[in-house]
C-alpha positions in Angstrom: -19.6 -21.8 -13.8 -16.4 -22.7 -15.6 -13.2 -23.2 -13.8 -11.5 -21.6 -17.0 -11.7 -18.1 -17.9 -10.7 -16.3 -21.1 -7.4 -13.9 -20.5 -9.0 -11.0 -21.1 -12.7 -11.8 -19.9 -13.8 -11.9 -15.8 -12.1 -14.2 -13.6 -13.2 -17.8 -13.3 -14.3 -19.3 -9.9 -10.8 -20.9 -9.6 -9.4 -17.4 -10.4 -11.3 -15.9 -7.9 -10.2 -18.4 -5.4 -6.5 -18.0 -5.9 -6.7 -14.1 -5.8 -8.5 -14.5 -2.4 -5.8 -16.2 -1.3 -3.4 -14.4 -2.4 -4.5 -11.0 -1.4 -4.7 -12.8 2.0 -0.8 -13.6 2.1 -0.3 -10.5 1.1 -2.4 -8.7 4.2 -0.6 -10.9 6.4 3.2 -10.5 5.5 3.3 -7.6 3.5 0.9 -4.7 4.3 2.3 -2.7 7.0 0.2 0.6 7.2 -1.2 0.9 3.8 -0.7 0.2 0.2 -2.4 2.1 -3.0 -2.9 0.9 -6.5 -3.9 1.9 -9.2 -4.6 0.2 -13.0 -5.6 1.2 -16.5 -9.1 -0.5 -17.3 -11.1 -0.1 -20.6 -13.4 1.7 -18.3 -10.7 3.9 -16.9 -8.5 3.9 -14.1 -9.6 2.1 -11.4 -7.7 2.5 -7.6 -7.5 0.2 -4.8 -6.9 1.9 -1.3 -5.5 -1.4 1.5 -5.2 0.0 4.6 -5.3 -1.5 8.3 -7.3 1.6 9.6 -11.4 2.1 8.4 -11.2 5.5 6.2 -13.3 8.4 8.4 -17.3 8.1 8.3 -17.0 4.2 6.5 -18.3 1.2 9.0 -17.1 -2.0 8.4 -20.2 -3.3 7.4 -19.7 -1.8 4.0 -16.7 -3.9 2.7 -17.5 -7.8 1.7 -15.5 -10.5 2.8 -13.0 -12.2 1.1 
């Protein structure tokens, strides 16, 4: 795989990487309870839930590591 990725096309390896890490420093300075999101996608809107709590009924073997 390529370490460059089009703008508009799916993130490239690097890409990927840097997000991780990102999201990471986020977690660890900035989430305090939880944090929602949301984004206009061509396939709709797409949501993103971060919480420090597992939502009722969900084990945490259902969520992949980053």
């Amino acid at each position: 795989m390529g370490h460059e990725a089009a703008a508009d096309g799916p993130l490239s390896e690097t890409e990927w990487e840097q997000l991780r890490q990102l999201l990471r420093r986020f977690l660890s300075h900035e989430l305090d309870q939880w944090e929602n999101w949301k984004a206009d996608t061509p396939d709709g809107m797409a949501y993103v839930l971060l919480t420090r709590a597992l939502p009722p009924g969900v084990l945490p073997e259902h969520f992949r590591p980053i």
